[in-house]
C-alpha positions as CSV (number, residue, x, y, z in Angstrom):
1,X,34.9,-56.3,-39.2
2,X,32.4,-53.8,-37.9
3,X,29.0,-54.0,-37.1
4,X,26.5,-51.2,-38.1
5,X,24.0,-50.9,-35.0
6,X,21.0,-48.9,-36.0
7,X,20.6,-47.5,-32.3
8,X,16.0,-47.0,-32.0
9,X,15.1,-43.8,-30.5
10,X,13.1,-44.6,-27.1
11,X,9.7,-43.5,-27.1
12,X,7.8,-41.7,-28.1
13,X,5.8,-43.5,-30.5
14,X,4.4,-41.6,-32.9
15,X,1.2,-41.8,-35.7
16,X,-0.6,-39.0,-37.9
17,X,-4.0,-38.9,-39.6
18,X,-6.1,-36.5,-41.3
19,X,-8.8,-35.9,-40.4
20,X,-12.4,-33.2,-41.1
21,X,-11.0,-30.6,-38.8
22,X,-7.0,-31.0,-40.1
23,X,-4.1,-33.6,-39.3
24,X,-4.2,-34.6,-36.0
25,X,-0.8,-36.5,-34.7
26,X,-0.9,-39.1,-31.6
27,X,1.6,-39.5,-29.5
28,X,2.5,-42.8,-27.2
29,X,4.6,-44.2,-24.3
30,X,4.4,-47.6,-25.7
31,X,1.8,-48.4,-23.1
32,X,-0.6,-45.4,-23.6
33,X,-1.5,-42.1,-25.4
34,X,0.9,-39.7,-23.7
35,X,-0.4,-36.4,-26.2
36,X,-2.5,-35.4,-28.9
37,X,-2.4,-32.6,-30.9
38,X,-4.4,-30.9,-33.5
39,X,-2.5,-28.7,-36.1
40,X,-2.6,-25.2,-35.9
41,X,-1.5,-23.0,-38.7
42,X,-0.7,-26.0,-40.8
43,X,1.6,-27.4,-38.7
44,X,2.2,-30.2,-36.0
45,X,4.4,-30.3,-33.3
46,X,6.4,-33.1,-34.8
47,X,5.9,-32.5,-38.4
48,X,9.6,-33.4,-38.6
49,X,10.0,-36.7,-37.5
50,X,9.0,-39.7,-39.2
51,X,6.0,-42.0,-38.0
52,X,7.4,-44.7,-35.4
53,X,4.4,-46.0,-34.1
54,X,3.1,-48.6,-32.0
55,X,0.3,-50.7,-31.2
56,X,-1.5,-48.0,-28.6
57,X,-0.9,-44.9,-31.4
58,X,-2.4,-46.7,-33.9
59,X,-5.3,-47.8,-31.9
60,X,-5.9,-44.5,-31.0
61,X,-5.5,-43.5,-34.3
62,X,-8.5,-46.1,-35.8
63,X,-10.9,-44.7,-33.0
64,X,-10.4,-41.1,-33.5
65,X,-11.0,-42.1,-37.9
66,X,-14.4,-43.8,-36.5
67,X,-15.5,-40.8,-34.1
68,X,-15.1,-38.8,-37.5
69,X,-16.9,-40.9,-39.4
70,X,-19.7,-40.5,-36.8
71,X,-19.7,-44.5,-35.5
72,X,-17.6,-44.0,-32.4
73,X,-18.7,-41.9,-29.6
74,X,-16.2,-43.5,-26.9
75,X,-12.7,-43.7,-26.4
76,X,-11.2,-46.8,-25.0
77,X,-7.4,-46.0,-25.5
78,X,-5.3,-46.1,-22.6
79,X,-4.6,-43.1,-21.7
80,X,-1.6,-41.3,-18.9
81,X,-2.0,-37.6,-18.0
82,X,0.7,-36.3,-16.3
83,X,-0.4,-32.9,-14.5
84,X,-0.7,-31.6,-10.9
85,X,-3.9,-33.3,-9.2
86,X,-6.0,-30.7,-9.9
87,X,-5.6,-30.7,-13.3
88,X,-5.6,-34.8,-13.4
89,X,-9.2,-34.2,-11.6
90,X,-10.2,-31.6,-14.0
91,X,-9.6,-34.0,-17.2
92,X,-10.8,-37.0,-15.1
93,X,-14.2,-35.3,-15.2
94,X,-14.0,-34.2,-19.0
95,X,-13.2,-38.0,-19.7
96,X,-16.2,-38.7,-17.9
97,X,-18.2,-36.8,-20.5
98,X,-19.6,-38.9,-22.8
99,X,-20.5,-38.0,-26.7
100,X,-22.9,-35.0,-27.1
101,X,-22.7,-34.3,-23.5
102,X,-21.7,-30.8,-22.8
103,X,-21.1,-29.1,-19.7
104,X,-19.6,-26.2,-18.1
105,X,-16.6,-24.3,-16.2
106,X,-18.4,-24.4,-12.7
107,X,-20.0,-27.4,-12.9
108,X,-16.6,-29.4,-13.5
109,X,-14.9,-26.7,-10.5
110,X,-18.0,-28.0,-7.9
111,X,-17.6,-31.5,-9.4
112,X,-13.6,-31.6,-8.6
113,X,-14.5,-29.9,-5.2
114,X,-13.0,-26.1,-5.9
115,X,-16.6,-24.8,-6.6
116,X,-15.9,-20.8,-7.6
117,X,-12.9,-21.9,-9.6
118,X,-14.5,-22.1,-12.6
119,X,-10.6,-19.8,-14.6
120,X,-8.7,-22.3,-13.1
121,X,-10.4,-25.3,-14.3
122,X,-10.4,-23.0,-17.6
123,X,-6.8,-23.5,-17.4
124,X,-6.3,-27.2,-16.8
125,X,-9.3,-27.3,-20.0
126,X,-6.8,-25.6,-22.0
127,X,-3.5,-27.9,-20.8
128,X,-5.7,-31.5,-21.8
129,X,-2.2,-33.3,-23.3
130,X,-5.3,-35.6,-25.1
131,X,-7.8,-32.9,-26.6
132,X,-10.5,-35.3,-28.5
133,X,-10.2,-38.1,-26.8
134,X,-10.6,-36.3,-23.2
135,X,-14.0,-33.9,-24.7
136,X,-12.5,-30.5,-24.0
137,X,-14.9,-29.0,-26.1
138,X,-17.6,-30.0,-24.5
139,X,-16.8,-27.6,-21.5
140,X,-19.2,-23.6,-22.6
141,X,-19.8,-20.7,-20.7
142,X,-22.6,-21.2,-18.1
143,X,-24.5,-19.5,-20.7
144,X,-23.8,-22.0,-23.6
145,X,-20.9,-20.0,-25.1
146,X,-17.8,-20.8,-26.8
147,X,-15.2,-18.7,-24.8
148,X,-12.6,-20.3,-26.5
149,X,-10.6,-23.3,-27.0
150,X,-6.3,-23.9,-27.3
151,X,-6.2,-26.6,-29.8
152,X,-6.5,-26.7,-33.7
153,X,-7.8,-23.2,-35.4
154,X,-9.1,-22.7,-32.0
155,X,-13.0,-21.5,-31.8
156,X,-13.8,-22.7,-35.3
157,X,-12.6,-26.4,-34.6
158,X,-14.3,-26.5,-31.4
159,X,-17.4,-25.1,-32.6
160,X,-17.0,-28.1,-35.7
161,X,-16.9,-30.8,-32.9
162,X,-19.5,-29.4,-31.4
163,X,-21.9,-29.4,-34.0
164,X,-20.8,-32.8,-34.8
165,X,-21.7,-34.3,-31.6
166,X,-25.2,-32.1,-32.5
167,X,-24.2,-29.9,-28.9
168,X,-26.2,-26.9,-29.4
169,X,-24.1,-23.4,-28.6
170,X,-24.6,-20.1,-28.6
171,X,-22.5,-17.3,-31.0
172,X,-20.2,-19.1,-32.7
């Protein structure tokens, strides 16, 4: 007689919520939140597959509901960037931001020890695999502008989280 075997994909674990600013879809290794991702255009990278999630994703999931909700402003979901160092240093320092704590392009370039390389930490801003819970929209111009942002609907969901987190901007 044969055996059916129902064969589990390997990770990743996967777990969706919606949330003020749209869905927003979590993404774990089992042991921490490998990705995040805001949708964009009404759409997720993953919209087809069906939730498998775990422990870590819906963790993550339960914090990100309470930073919505205004009674989190911390993040204490294990989290595993994988990046070259300097962009692992970049989002080290944007982790290091805490809730309504802005900053800018050349202070986190001095602060990772590339002072002057204020477009290139503007690149590693716009790679952060973990957007929300590593404050990428924190990070404005010198001058307290939004330049722009790569997750979501882009400008107007950082400038949403910003004023959420009462982070006073300019234009925008």
């Amino acid at each position: 007689m044969d055996t059916l075997i129902q064969l589990r994909a390997a990770a990743p674990f996967l777990q969706r919520c919606t949330t003020p600013i749209g869905r927003v879809e979590v993404v774990s290794d089992g042991e921490a939140v490998t990705r995040v991702a805001l949708e964009a255009a009404g759409a997720l990278p993953h919209d087809g597959l069906v939730f498998d999630s775990d422990t870590v994703a819906d963790e993550a999931i339960a914090q990100l509901l309470d930073y919505f909700e205004g009674s989190r402003q911390r993040f204490t979901v294990p989290l595993a960037h994988r990046g070259t160092p300097f962009q692992v240093a970049v989002w080290q320092e944007l982790a290091a931001l805490g809730w309504g704590e802005p900053t800018d392009y050349g202070a986190i370039a001095r602060a990772v020890g590339k002072a002057g390389a204020g477009r290139a930490v503007g690149g590693a801003v716009a790679l952060n695999p973990t957007p929300l819970l590593v404050g990428c929209h924190r990070v404005l111009s010198v001058a307290g502008r939004i330049t722009g942002w790569s997750h979501g609907e882009g400008v107007p969901t950082k400038a949403w989280l910003l004023s959420h987190e009462s982070i006073a901007f300019a234009g925008g």
